[in-house]
N, C-alpha and C positions, 0 to 999 in steps of 0.2 A: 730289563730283559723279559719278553713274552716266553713263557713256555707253555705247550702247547698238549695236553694231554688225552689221549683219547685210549677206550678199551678195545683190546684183541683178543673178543671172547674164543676163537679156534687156537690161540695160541695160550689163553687163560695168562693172560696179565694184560696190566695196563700200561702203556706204553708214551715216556714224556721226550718230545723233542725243540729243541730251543728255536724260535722263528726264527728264517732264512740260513735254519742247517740242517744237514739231510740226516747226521748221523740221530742213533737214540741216542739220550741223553739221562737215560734211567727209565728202570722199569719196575713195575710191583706186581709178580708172579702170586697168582690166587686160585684157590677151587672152592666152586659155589655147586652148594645143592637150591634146592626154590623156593628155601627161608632162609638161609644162612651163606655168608661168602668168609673164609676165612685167607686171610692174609698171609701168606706160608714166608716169600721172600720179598727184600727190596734191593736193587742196584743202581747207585752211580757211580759213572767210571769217575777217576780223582780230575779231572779235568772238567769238569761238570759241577764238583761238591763247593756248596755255601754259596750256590747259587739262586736257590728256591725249587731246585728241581723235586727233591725228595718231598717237600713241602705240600707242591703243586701235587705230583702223584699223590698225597693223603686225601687232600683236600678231595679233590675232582672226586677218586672212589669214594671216598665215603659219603660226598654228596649224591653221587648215583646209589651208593647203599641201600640211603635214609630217602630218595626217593621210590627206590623199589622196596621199600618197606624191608629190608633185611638185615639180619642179624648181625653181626660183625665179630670173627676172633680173630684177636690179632695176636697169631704166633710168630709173627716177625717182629724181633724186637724194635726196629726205627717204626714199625707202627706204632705199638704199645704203649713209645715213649711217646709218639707223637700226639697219640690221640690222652694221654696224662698230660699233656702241658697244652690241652685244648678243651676242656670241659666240656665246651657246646657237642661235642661228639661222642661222650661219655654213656650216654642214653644208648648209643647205637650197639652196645657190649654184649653181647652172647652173656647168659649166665644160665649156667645149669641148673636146671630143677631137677629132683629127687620125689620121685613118688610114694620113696618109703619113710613111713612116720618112726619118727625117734622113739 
């Protein structure tokens, strides 16, 4: 099954739909400033789930991410887990620095 993933920066998510169906098929709701994109929500309807959709939506954004050189928090938890049981995208993590000395 191809899924087909592309981003809807005016609607601020990315948007996955399965080849030769019109509906979506899950989406990953995000707000990005012009170093950082953080991951707020993910949805597939149950008719969609263990399909690759949710998979596909990590992938694809976080490879636009790590091409645009940006930071990544993922306050969605199926991100969070997703990108834990992916190492290769584990560099892409937001971590906060602290300016003040201990």
């Amino acid at each position: 099954m191809a899924v087909e993933v592309s981003d809807v920066p005016e609607a601020r998510r990315y948007e996955a739909r399965v080849a030769g169906e019109s509906d979506v098929a899950g989406v990953a709701e995000y707000l990005r400033t012009a170093e950082l994109i953080a991951f707020v929500h993910t949805e597939v309807p149950p008719e969609y789930e263990g399909r690759g959709v949710g998979s596909a939506l990590a992938r694809t954004a976080l490879d636009q991410a790590r091409a645009e050189n940006l930071r990544v928090l993922a306050t969605c938890p199926f991100f969070a887990g997703w990108i834990a049981r992916h190492p290769e995208y584990q560099d892409l993590l937001y971590q906060a620095r602290s300016n003040v000395s201990d």
